[in-house]
C-alpha positions in Angstrom: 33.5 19.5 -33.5 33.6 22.1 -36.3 30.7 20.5 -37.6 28.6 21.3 -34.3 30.1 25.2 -34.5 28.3 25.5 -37.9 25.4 23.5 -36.7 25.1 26.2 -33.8 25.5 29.1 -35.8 23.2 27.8 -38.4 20.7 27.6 -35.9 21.5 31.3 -34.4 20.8 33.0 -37.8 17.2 30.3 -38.5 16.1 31.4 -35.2 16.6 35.3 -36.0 14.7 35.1 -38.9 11.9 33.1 -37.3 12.3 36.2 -34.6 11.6 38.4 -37.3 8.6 36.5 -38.1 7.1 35.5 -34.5 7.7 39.1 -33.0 5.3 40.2 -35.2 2.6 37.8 -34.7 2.7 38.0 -30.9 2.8 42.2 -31.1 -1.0 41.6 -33.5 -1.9 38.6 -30.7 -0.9 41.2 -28.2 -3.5 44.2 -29.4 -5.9 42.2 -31.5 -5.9 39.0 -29.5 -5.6 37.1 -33.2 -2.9 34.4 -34.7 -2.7 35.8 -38.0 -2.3 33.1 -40.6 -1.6 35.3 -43.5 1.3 36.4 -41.7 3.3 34.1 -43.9 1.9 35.4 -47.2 3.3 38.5 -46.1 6.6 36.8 -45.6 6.3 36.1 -49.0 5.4 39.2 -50.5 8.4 40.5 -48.8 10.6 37.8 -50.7 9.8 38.5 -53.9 9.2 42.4 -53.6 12.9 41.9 -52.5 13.9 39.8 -55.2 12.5 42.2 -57.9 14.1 45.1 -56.6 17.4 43.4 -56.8 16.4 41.6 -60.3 15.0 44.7 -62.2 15.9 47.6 -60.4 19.4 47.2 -59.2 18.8 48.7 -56.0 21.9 48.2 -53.2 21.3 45.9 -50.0 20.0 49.0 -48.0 17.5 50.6 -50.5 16.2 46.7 -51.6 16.0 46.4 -47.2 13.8 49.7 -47.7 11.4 48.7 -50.2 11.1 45.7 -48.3 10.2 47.5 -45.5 7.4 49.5 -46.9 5.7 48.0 -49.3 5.5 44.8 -46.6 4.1 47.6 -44.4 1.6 49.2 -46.6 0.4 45.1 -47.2 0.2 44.6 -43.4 -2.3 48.1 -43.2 -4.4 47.5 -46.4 -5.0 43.4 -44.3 -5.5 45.5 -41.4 -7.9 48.4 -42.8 -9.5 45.8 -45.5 -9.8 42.5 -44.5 -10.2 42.5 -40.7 -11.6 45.5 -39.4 -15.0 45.4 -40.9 -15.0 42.5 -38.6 -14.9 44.3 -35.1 -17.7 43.0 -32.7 -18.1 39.4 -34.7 -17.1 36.5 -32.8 -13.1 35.8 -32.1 -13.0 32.9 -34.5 -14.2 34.9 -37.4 -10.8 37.4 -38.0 -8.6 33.8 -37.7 -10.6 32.2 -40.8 -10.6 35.7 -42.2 -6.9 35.6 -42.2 -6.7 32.1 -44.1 -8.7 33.7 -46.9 -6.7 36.3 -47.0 -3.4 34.1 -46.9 -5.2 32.1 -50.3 -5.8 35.6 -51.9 -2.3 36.5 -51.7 -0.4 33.7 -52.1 -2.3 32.9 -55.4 -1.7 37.0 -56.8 2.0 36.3 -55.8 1.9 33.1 -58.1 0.1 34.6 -60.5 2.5 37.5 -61.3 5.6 35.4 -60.6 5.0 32.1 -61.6 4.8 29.3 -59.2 8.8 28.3 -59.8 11.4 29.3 -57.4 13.5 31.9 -57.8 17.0 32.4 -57.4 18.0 35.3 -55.3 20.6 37.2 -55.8 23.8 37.8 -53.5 24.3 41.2 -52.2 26.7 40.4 -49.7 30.1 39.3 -49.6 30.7 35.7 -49.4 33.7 35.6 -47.5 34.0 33.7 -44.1 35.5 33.9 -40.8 36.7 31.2 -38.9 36.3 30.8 -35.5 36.2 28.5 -32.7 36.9 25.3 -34.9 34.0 26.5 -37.6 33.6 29.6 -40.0 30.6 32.2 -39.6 29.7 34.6 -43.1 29.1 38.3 -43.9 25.5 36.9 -44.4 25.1 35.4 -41.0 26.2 38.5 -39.0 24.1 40.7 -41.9 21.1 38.2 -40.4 22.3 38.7 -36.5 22.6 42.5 -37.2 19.3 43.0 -38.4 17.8 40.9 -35.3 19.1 42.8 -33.1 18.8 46.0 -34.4 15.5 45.4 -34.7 15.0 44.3 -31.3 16.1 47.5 -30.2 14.3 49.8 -32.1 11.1 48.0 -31.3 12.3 48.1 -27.2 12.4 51.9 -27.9 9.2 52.4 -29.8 7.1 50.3 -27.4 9.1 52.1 -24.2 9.7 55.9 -25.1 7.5 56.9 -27.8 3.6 57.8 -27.2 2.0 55.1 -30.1 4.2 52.6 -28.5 2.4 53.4 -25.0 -0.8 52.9 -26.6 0.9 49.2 -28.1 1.1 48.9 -25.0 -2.0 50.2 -23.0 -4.4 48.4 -25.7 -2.5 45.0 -25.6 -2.8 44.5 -21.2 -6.2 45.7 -21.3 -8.3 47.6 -24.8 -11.8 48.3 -23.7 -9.8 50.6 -20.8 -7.5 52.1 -22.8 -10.6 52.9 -25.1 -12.0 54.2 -22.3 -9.0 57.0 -21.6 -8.9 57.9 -25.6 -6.8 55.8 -27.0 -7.2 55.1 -30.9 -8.0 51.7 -31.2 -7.9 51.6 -34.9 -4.6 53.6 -35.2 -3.3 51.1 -33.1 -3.9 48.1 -34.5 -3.0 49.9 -38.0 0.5 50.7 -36.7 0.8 47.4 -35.1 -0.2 45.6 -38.0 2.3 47.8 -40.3 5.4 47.0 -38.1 4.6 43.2 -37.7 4.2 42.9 -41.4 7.5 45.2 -42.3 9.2 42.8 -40.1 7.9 39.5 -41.4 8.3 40.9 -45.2 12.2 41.5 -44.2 13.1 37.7 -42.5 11.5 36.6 -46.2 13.8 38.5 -48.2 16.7 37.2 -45.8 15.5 33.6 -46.0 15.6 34.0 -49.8 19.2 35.2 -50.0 20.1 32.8 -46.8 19.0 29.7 -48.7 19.4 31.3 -52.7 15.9 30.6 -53.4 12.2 31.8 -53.1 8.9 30.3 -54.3 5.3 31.5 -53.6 4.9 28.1 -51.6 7.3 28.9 -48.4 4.3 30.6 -47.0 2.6 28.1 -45.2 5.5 27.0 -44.1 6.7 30.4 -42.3 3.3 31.0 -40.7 3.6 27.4 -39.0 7.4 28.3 -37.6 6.3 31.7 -36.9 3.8 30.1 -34.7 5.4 27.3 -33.2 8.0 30.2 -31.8 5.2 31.8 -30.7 3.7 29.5 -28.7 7.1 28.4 -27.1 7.7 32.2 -25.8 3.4 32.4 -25.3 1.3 34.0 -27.2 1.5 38.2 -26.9 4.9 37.9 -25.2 7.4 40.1 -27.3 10.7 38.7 -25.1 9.4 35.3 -25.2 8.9 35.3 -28.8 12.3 36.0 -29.6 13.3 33.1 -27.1 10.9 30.5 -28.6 12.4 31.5 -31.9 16.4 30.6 -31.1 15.4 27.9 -29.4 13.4 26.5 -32.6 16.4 27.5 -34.7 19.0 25.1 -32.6 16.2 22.6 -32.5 15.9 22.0 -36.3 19.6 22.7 -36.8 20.9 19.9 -33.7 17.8 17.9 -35.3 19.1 17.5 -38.9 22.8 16.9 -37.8 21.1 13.9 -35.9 18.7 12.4 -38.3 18.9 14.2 -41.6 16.8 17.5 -43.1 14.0 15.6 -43.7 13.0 15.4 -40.2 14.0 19.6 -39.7 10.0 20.3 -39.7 8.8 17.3 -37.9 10.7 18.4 -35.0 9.1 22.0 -35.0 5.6 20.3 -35.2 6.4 17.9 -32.2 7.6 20.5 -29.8 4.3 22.8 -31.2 2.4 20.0 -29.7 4.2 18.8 -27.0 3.8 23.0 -25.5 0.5 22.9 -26.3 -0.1 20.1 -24.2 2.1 20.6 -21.5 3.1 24.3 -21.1 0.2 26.4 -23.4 1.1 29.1 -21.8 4.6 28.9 -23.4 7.9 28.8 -21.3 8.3 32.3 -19.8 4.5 32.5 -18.7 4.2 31.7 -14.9 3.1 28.5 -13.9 -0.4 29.6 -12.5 -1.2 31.9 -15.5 -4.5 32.0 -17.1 -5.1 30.8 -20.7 -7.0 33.1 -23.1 -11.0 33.5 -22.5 -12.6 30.4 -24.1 -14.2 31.2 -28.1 -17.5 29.7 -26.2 -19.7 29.0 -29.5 -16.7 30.2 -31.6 -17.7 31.0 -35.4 -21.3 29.7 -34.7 -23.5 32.2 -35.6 -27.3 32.5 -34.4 -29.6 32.0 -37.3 -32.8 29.8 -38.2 -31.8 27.0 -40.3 -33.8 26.5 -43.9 -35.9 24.1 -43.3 -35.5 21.9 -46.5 -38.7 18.9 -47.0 -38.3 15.8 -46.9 -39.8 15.0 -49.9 -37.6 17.5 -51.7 -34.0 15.9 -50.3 -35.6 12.8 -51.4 -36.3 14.0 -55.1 -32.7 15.0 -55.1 -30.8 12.1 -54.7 -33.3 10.5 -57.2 -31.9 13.0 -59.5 -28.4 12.3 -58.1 -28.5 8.5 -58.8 -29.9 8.7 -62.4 -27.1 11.1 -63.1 -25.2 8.4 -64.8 -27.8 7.9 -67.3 -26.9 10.9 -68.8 -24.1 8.8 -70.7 -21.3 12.1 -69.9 -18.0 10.6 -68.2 -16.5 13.7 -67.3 -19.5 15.3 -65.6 -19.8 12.1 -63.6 -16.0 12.5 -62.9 -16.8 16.0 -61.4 -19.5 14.5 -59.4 -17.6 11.6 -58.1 -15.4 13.7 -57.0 -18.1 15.9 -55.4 -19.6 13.0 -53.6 -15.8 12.7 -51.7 -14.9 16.1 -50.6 -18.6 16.0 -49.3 -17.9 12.7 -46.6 -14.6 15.1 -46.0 -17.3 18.0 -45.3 -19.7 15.7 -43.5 -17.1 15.0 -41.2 -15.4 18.6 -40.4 -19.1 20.2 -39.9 -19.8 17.6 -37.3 -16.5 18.5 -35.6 -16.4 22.1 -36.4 -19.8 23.1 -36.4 -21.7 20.9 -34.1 -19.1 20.2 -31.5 -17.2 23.7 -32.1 -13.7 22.2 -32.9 -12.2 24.5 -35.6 -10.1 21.7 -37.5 -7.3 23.0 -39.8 -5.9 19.8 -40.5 -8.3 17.4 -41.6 -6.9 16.6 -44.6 -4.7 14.3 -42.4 -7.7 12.1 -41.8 -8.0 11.4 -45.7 -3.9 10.3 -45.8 -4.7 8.1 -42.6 -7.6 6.6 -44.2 -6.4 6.2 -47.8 -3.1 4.8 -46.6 -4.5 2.1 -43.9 -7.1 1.2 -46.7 -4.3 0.4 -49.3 -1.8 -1.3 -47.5 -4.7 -3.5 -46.4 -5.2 -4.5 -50.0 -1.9 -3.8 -51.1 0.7 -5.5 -48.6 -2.3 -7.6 -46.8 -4.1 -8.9 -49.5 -7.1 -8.0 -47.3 -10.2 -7.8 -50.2 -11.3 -4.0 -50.7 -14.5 -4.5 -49.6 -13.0 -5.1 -45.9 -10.4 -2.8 -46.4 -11.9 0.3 -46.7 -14.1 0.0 -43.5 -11.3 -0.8 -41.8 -9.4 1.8 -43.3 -12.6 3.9 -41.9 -12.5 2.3 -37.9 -8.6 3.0 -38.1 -8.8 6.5 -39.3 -11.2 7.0 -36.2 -8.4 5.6 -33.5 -5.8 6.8 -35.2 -7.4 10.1 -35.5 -8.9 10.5 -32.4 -5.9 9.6 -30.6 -4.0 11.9 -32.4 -6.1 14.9 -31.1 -7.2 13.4 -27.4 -4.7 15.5 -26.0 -5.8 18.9 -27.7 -9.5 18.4 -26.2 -8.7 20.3 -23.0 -7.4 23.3 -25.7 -9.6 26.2 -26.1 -9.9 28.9 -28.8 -6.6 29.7 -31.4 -5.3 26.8 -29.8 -7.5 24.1 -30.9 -6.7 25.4 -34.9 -3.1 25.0 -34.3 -3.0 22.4 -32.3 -4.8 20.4 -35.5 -2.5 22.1 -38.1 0.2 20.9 -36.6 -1.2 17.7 -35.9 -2.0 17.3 -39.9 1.7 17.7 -41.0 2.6 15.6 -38.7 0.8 12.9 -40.4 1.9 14.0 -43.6 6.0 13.8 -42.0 5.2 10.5 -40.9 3.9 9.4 -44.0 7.0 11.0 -45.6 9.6 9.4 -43.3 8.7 5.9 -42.4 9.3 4.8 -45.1 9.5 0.8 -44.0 5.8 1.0 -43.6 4.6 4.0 -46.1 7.1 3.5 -48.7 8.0 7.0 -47.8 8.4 9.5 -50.8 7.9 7.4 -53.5 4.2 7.3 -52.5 2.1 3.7 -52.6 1.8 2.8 -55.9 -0.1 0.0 -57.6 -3.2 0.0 -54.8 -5.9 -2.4 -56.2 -9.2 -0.8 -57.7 -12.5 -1.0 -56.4 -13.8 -4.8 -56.6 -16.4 -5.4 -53.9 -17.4 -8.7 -53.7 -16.6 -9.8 -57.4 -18.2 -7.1 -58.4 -15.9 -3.9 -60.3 -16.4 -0.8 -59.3 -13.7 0.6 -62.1 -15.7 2.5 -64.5 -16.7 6.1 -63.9 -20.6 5.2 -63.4 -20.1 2.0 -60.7 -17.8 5.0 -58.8 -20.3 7.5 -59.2 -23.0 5.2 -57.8 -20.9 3.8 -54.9 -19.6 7.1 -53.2 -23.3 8.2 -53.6 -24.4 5.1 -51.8 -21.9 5.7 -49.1 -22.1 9.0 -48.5 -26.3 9.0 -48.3 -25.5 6.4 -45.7 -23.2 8.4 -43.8 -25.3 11.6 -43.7 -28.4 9.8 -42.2 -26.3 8.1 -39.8 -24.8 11.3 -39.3 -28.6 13.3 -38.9 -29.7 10.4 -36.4 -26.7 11.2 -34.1 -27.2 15.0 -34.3 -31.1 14.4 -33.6 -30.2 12.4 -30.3 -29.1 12.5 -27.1 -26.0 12.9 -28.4 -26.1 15.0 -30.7 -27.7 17.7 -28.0 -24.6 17.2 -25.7 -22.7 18.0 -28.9 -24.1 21.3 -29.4 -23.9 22.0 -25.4 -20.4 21.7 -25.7 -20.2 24.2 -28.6 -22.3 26.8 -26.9 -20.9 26.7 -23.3 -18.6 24.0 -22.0 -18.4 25.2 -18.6 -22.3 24.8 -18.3 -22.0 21.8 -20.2 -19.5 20.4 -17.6 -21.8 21.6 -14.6 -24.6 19.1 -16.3 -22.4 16.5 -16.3 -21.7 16.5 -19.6 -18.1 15.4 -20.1 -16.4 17.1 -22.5 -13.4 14.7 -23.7 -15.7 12.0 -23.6 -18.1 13.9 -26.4 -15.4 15.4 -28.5 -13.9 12.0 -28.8 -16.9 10.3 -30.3 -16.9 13.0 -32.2 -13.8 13.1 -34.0 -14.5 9.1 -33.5 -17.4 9.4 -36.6 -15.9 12.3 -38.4 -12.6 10.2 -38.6 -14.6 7.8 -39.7 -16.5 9.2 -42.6 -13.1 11.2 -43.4 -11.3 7.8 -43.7 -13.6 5.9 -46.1 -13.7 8.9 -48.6 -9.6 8.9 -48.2 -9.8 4.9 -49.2 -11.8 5.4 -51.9 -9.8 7.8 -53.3 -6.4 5.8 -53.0 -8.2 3.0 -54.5 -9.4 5.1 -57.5 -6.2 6.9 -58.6 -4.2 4.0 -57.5 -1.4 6.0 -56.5 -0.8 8.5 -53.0 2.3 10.1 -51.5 2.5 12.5 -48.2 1.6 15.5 -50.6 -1.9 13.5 -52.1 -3.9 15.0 -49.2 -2.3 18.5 -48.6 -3.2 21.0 -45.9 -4.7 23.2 -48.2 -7.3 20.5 -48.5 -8.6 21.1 -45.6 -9.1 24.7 -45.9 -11.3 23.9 -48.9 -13.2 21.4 -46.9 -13.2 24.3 -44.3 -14.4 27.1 -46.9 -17.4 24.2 -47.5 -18.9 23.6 -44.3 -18.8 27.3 -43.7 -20.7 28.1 -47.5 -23.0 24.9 -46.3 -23.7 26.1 -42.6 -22.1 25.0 -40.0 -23.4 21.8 -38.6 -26.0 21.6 -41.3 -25.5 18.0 -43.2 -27.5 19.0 -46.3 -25.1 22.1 -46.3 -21.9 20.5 -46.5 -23.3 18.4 -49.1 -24.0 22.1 -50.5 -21.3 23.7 -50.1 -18.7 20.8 -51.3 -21.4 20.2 -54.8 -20.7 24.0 -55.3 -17.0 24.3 -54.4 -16.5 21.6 -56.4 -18.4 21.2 -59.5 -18.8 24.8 -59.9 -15.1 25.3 -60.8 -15.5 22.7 -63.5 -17.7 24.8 -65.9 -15.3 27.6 -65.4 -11.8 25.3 -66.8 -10.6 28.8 -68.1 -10.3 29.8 -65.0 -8.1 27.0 -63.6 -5.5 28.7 -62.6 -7.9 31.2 -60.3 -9.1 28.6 -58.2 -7.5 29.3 -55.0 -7.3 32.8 -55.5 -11.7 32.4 -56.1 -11.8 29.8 -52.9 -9.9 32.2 -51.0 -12.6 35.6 -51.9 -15.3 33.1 -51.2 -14.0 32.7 -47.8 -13.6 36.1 -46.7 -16.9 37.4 -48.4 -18.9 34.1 -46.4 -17.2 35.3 -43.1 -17.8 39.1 -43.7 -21.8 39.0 -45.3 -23.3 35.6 -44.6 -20.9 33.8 -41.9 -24.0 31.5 -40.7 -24.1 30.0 -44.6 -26.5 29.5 -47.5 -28.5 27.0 -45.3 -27.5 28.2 -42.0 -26.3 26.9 -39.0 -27.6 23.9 -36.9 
């Protein structure tokens, strides 16, 4: 019984911090009618600024709360003022993606400056406990309840008695009228952008001296509860945000004393998906609401695709296949490597571009694939050669059944819906460990041998993702040039009209995701079977942000451009080693400078 009292309370203090954290991103839904994925990288900032206060300067629990508070602030206007105001007027999708670039941007200055190893935090509190009711409850857990709630209050009164809050308030029911009747739009937004991201900077500093520890990579991890809260309360709903949040706190905290902390985030993801499904309104919306507008077309942008000759995409896989005969390992390493992360591109631009499905997690589809194909060969016995298509036709079940019931999701939801779909998979993987061999990871997987014939040196590699993935690409042109491919791109531009033709839309986005699970799968098995060795962290989400950041530098929907864009993104890097440690931090100012001066791509969209 005392064990359930702690439990409880454990789950009271988690779900005021993820309060702190989701009451912000439903106050920038609210106004700017964005989820803001850097959200979490401001979490972080908060953290550390936190922890260095304490570390170098000394500073007492209420000053180290105030610089916090600012410098969180000033972070939250400069994302605000910088990164997403120059896009006002662009389409809806365009500030989300901007937001991931500006999470990669910040996350890797953090780890730059501070290292990528935790930190320790140190204790400002006493650690003395109280019992009660049969368990014991800390200085730090009523600190945490303290802060909540005082900041629940003082938000209540600037949104209800104080003229900017009114304006919170005018622009978030309705901002072209409150335009209309003078209100500062920009100020606004500013202001709302400066309290959301004071108040997610402060629940990291109290994470870090709740748990005793801090690292640059608790970001991602933030944004996701930050948003799973949300969408429990519904999006833009203050009250219901703070309700989503303690009831996400009990839910990991019963979850764990049930099945252990390695299943704490797989429970957050489920219920994500499980309201997305069934309630996407969230729990305190009324049953008849409507859900946002629909992104109709979201990040497609009108342009007239290059028109690239035959003859010269011809002359360029020539070049491409007598690459090898260059005699250099390494740069055929590079371009191995190239050749995968383009079937990974191949596949998101047919589902993001064409069809209009912004995928954040289709890095999953690599773990599905690269798994299936070597427990095939590795527990089976089943030869390579029919392991990895099989690998590829089970990626495309698997995968597709996975997001059937997202299809009838519009907009933000679609992107989360997938997120959390993709660390789902990589939970699974994680936790069944009867089939996946859990965190160990799938260790001696067999190399390539196709028919008696190995496929182990760097040149036979080279030559055999080439093979595959000029295979996959005209496949993947013939669909887009047919029938289907125009009921694809019907979809993307207007489903509603779509749907009046008699163009069902869960039928289409299914085959979809069908061939792009497909392609996604056999570069995931030829991976696994290259490095002989995968775990649940192999194929990690920010994977498929870089396969994301491709498609978009390709075009969307253009198959020569994610070909493009992956060559660059990839072997590009390479001839800058120096740089190593910039990568994300480069991938990341690639992003946002593609979505702010050329969001249609260097080849532009089909």
């Amino acid at each position: 019984m005392n064990a359930w009292f702690d439990y409880t309370v454990n789950g009271f203090v988690i779900g005021n911090i993820y309060a702190l954290l989701a009451v912000g991103l439903a106050l920038i839904y609210g106004v700017a009618n964005l989820v803001n994925f850097a959200h979490g990288s401001v979490y972080v900032v908060g953290a550390y600024v936190g922890w260095a206060a304490i570390t170098y300067l000394g500073t007492p629990l209420p000053l180290t709360i105030l610089c916090v508070v600012i410098v969180s602030a000033l972070v939250g206007v400069g994302i605000e003022r910088i990164g997403l105001r120059p896009l006002h007027g662009s389409s809806r999708i365009a500030p989300l993606l901007a937001t991931i670039g500006i999470t990669l941007v910040l996350d890797q200055i953090v780890q730059l400056i501070f290292s990528p190893d935790p930190r320790a935090v140190p204790m400002q509190v006493p650690e003395w406990r109280i019992p009660l009711g049969g368990g014991t409850i800390g200085a730090l857990d009523l600190l945490i309840a303290g802060i909540g709630l005082v900041s629940a209050v003082v938000l209540y009164g600037f949104l209800r008695f104080t003229k900017l809050g009114w304006a919170v308030r005018a622009t978030a029911q309705d901002s072209d009228a409150a335009l209309q009747m003078g209100v500062d739009i920009n100020k606004v937004n500013m202001a709302v952008f400066a309290i959301a991201s004071a108040l997610g900077g402060l629940s990291g500093l109290l994470v870090g001296m709740y748990y005793n520890q801090i690292s640059p990579a608790m970001s991602f991890e933030a944004t996701l509860k930050g948003i799973v809260a949300l969408i429990i309360g519904g999006l833009g709903n203050v009250p219901g945000a703070i309700a989503g949040s303690l009831i996400l706190g009990l839910t990991e905290s019963y979850g764990i004393a049930l099945f252990g902390t390695s299943y704490r985030n797989l429970f957050a993801f489920v219920v994500l998906i499980a309201m997305l499904v069934w309630r996407p309104n969230g729990l305190f919306a009324g049953r008849r609401s409507l859900p946002p507008e629909p992104m109709t077309g979201t990040f497609i942008t009108r342009s007239r695709p290059l028109k690239v000759p035959r003859w010269a995409v011809v002359a360029i896989i020539v070049v491409a296949a007598l690459l090898p005969l260059t005699g250099h390992p390494y740069l055929l390493q590079i371009g191995a490597n190239s050749l995968l992360y383009a079937m990974l591109a191949l596949s998101l631009t047919l589902v993001a571009g064409t069809v209009g499905q912004i995928s954040l997690g289709h890095a999953a589809l690599l773990a599905i694939g690269g798994y299936a194909s070597g427990l095939l060969a590795l527990d089976g016995g089943w030869p390579v050669a029919l392991a990895m298509p099989a690998a590829g036709l089970i990626t495309a079940a698997l995968g597709t059944a996975l997001v059937f019931p997202a299809f009838r999701l519009t907009g933000h939801y679609v992107s989360i819906a997938t997120l959390g779909i993709g660390e789902i998979v990589s939970l699974v993987i994680l936790n069944w460990t009867g089939l996946t061999h859990g965190a160990i990871g799938l260790g001696g997987i067999p190399p390539l041998e196709i028919f008696g014939y190995d496929f182990g040196s760097v040149e036979s590699t080279y030559w055999l993702s080439l093979v595959v993935l000029v295979l996959l690409a005209l496949l993947q042109v013939r669909l887009l040039n047919s029938h289907l491919g125009r009921s694809w791109r019907a979809i993307r531009d207007d489903s509603v009209a779509a749907r009046s033709y008699g163009v069902v839309g869960d039928r289409y986005k299914a085959l979809a995701f069908g061939y792009g699970g497909f392609a996604a799968g056999i570069s995931g098995a030829i991976t696994a079977h290259i490095y002989s060795y995968i775990n649940h962290e192999t194929f990690s989400a920010s994977i498929s942000i870089l396969a994301l950041t491709m498609v978009i530098l390709g075009g969307l929907g253009n198959v020569l451009g994610a070909v493009l864009g992956a060559t660059l993104l990839i072997a590009l890097p390479e001839a800058f080693r120096d740089l190593a440690e910039y990568r994300i931090l480069i991938y990341g100012v690639v992003l946002l400078l593609l979505i702010r001066f050329r969001p249609q791509g260097l080849l532009g969209t089909v």
